[in-house]
C-alpha positions as CSV (number, residue, x, y, z in Angstrom):
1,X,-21.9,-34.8,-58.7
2,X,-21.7,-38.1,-56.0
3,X,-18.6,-36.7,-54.7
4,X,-20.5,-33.3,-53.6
5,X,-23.6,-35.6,-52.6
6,X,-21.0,-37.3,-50.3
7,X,-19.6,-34.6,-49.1
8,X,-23.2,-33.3,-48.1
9,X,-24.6,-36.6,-46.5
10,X,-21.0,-36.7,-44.3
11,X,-21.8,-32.7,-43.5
12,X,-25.1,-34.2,-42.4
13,X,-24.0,-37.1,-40.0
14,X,-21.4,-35.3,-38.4
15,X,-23.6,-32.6,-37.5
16,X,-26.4,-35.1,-36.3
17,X,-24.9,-35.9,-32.5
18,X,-27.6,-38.5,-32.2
19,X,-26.0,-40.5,-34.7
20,X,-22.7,-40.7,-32.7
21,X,-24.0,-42.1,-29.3
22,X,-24.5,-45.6,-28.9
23,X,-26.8,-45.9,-25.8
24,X,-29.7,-47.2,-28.1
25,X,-30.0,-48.5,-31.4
26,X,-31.8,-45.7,-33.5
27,X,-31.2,-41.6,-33.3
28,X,-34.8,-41.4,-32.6
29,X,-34.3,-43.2,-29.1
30,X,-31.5,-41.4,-28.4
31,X,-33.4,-38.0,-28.8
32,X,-36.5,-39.3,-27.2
33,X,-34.8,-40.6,-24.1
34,X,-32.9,-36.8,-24.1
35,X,-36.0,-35.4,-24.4
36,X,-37.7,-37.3,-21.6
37,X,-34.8,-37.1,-19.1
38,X,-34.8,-33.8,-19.4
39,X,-38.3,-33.1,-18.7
40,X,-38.5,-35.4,-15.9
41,X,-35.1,-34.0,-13.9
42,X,-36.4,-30.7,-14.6
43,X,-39.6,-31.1,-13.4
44,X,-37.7,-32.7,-10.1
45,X,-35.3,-29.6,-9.9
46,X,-38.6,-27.1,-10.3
47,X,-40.7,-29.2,-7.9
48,X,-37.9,-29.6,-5.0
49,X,-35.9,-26.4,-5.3
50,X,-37.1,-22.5,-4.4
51,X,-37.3,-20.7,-7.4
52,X,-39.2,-17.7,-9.4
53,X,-40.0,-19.1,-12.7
54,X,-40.6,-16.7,-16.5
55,X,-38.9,-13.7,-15.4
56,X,-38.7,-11.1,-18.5
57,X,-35.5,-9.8,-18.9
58,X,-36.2,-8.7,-22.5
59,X,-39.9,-7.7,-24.5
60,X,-40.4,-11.0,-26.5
61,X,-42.1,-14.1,-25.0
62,X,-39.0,-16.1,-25.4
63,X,-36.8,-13.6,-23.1
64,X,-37.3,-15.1,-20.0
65,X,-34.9,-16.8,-17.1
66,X,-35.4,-18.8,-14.4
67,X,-33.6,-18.3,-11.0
68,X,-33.3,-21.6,-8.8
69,X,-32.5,-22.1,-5.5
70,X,-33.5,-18.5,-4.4
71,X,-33.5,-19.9,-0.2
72,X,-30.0,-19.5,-0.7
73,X,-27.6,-16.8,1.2
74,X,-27.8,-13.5,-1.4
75,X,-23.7,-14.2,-1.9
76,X,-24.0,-17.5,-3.3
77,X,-22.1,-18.0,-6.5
78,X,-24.2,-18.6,-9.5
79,X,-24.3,-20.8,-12.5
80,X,-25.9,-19.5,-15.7
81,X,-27.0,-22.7,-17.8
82,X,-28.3,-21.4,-21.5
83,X,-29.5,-25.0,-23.6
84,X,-28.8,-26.5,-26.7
85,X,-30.5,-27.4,-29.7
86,X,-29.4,-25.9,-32.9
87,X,-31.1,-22.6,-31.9
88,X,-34.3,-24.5,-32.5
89,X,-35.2,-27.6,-30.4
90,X,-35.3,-27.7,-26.3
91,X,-36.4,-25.0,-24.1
92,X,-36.0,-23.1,-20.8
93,X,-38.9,-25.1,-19.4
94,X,-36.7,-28.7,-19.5
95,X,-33.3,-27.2,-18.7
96,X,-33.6,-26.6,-15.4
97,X,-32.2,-30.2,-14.2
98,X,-28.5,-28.8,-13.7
99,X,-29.8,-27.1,-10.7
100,X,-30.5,-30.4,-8.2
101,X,-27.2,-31.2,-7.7
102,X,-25.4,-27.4,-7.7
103,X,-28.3,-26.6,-4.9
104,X,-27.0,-28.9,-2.7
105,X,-23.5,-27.6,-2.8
106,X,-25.3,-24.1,-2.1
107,X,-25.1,-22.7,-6.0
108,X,-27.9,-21.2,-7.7
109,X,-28.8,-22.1,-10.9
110,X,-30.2,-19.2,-13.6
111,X,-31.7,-21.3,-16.9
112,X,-31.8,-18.5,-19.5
113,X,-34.0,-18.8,-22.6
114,X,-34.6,-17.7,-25.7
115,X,-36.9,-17.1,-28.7
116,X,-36.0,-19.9,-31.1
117,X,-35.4,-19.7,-34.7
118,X,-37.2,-19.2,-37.3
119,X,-39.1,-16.4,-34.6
120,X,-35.6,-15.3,-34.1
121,X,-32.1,-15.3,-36.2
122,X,-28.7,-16.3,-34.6
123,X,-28.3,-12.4,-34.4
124,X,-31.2,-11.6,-32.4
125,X,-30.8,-14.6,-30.5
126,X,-27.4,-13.5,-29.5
127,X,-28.7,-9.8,-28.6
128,X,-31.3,-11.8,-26.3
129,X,-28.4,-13.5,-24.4
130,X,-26.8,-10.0,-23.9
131,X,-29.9,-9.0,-22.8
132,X,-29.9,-11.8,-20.3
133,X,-26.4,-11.2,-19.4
134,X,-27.2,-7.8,-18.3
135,X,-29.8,-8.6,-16.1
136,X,-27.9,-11.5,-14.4
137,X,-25.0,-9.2,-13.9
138,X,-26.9,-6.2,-12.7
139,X,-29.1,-9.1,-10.5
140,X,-25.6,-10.5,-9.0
141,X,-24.4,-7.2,-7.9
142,X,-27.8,-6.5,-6.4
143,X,-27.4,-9.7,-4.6
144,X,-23.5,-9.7,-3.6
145,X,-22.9,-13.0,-5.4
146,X,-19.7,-14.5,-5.1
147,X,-19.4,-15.5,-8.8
148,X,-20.8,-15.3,-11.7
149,X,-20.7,-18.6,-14.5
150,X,-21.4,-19.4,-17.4
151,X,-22.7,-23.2,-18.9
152,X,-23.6,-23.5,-22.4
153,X,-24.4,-26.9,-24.3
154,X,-24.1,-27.2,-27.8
155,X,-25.5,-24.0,-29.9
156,X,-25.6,-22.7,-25.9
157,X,-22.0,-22.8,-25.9
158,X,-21.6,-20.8,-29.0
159,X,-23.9,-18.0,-27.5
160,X,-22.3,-17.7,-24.1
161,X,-19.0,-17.7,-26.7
162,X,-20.1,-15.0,-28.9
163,X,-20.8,-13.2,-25.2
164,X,-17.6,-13.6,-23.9
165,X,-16.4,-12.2,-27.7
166,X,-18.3,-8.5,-26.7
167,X,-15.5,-6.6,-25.2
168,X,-17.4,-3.8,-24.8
169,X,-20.4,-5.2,-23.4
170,X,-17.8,-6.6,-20.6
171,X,-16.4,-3.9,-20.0
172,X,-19.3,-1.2,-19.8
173,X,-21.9,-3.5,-17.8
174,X,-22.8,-3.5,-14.4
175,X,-21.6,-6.1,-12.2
176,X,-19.7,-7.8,-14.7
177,X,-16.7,-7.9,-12.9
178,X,-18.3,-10.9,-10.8
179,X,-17.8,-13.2,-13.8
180,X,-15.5,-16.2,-12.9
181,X,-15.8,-18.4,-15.9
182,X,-17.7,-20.6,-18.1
183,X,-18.2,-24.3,-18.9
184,X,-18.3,-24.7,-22.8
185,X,-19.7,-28.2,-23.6
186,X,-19.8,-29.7,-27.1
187,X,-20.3,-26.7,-28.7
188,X,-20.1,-24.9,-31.9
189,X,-17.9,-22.6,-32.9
190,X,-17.1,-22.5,-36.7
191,X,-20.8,-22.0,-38.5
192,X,-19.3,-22.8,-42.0
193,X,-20.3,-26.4,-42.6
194,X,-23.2,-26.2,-40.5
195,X,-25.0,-24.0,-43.5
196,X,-25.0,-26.9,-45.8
197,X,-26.7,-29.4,-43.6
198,X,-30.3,-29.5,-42.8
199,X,-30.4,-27.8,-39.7
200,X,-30.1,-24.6,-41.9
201,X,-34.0,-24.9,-43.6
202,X,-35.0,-23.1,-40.3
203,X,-31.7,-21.0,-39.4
204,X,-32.0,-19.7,-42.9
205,X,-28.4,-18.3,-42.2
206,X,-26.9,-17.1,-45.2
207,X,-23.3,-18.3,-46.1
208,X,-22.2,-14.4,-45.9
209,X,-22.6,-14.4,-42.2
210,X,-21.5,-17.7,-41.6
211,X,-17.8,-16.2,-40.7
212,X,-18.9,-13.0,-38.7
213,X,-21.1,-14.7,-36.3
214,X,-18.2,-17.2,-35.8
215,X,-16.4,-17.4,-32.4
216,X,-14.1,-19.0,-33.8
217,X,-12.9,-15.5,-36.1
218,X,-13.8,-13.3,-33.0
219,X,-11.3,-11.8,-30.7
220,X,-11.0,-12.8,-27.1
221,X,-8.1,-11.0,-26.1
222,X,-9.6,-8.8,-23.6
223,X,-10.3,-11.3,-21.8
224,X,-6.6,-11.8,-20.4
225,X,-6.9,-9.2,-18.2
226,X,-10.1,-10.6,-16.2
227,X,-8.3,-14.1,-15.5
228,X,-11.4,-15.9,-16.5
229,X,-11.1,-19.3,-16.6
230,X,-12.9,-21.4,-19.7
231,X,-13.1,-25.0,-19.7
232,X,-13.8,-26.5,-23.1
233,X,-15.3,-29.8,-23.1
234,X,-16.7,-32.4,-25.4
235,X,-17.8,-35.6,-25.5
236,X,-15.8,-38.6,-27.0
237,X,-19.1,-40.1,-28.7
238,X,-19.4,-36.6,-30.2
239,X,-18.7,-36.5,-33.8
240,X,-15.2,-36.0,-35.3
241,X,-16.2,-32.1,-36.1
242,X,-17.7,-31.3,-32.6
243,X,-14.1,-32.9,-31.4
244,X,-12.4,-30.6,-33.8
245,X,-14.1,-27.5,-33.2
246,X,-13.6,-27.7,-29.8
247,X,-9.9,-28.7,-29.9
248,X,-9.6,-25.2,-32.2
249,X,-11.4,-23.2,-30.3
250,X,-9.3,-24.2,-27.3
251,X,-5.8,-23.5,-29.7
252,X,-7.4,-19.9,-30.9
253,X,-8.1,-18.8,-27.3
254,X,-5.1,-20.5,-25.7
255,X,-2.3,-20.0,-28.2
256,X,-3.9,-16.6,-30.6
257,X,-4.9,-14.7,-27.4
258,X,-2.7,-15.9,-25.0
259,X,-5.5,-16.6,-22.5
260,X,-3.5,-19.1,-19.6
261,X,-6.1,-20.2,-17.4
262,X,-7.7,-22.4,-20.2
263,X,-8.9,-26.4,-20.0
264,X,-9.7,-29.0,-22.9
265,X,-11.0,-32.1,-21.8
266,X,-12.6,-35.0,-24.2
267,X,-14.9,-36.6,-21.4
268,X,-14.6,-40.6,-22.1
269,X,-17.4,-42.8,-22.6
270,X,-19.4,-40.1,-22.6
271,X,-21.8,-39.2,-26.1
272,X,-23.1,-35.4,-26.8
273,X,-25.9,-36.2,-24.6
274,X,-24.8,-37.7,-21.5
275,X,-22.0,-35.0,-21.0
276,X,-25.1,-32.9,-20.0
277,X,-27.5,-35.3,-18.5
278,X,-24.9,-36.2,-16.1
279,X,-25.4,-32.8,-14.4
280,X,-27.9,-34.6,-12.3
281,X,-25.5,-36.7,-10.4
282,X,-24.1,-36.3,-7.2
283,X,-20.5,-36.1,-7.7
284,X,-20.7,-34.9,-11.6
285,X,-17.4,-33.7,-13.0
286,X,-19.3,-30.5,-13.9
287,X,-20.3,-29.7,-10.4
288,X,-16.9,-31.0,-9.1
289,X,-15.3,-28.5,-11.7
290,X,-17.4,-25.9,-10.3
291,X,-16.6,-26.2,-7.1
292,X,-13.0,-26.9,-7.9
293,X,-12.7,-23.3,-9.4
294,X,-15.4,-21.4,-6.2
295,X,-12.9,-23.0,-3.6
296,X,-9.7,-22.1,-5.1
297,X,-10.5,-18.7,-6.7
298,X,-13.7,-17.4,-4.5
């Protein structure tokens, strides 16, 4: 009986990233500040950049976007940032703060939300971001943007994942052919533990599922004939199974579906938080990786 209380308490800390960072000396610090810095950059980005805020792409209050940096030329390339927090926690509202520093290298930002769960399951929640999808798309051809990418922190990185895993919605959507990439940044990808922890009381996901809504079990091998480009990231203050499922995420797409334009990166001195947060900087890696990939493929 201890050894399977072990075994749960050690589920429960490596799926707690505020455990892992050592900025301040208590997890509740460590989500507070988050929380704050957040809010504030956001309100920056919303206050300083042209935008159209709470635009429905779907017929539940949560389905909305927001498009910044709408003074920009029609054919600027894009940036589709979709937030973290266990499907539960955060919002649309204070994930906007990407968008200061990809405005002044001319890229819009779209911050796509979501209805959380308990409203919503994981399933729904992934329809909603299909739903999103197709509007951005359809919105980008409309436009003539460049580019279309994809950003996705934490449980946002397993649902622009389980997008990228839809061949068919790829294949048969408007505009879709203007995707470029995506940035996936400490993110999720192997639901199996992640039952047994806490986080579950309000997923109330059910072992069964645990494996089909999985990226990691998902194919991806249409996706070798796009030439998208995925960069896989995580945090070196991120726990030793946010490390892990990243690292074998990268090794199924890489090495299973033979995908060649793929990047793993463990950011140093970096925890779970900061590896977003940083977005706000002039001279990010995220932005630099951006424009890295619009200047040599756009």
């Amino acid at each position: 009986m201890s050894a399977i209380i072990m075994d749960a308490l050690d589920l429960e800390r490596e799926y707690t990233p505020t455990i892992w960072s050592d900025r301040f000396s208590t997890s509740k610090e460590v989500l507070n500040h988050h929380l704050h810095f957040a809010s504030t950059e956001s309100e920056i980005a919303t206050n300083n950049i042209p935008h159209k805020l709470e635009i429905e792409y779907g017929s539940t209050p949560g389905q909305k976007l927001d498009i910044l940096g709408i003074d920009l030329a029609n054919d600027s390339p894009i940036l589709v940032f979709i937030h973290g927090g266990y499907w539960q926690e955060l919002s649309r509202e204070i994930s906007r703060y990407p968008a200061q520093s990809l405005h002044r290298s001319r890229i819009k930002t779209i911050v796509v939300g979501f209805d959380p769960c308990p409203t919503a399951t994981i399933a729904e929640i992934i329809n909603q971001i299909h739903n999103a999808a197709k509007f951005i798309f359809e919105y980008a051809e409309k436009m003539g943007s460049r580019g279309v990418y994809f950003a996705g922190h934490c449980a946002g990185a397993y649902l622009v994942a389980k997008l990228f895993a839809n061949a068919d919605f790829l294949d048969n959507t408007p505009g879709s052919h203007r995707l470029q990439g995506a940035f996936l940044i400490s993110g999720l990808y192997d639901l199996r533990e992640l039952v047994h922890t806490s986080y579950n009381k309000v997923l109330q996901l059910p072992y069964e599922w645990s494996v089909p809504l999985s990226p990691q079990f998902d194919c991806f091998t249409h996706l070798q004939a796009r030439k998208l480009r995925l960069y896989i990231l995580a945090a070196q203050k991120d726990s030793s199974t946010f490390k892990k499922q990243s690292r074998e995420f990268y090794e199924l797409l890489q090495n299973t579906c033979l995908i060649q334009n793929m990047y793993l990166e463990i950011k140093d001195n970096m925890d779970h938080f900061e590896i977003v947060e940083c977005f706000t900087k002039d001279g990010n890696y995220m932005r630099n990786l951006l424009l890295h990939d619009i200047r040599k493929h756009l």
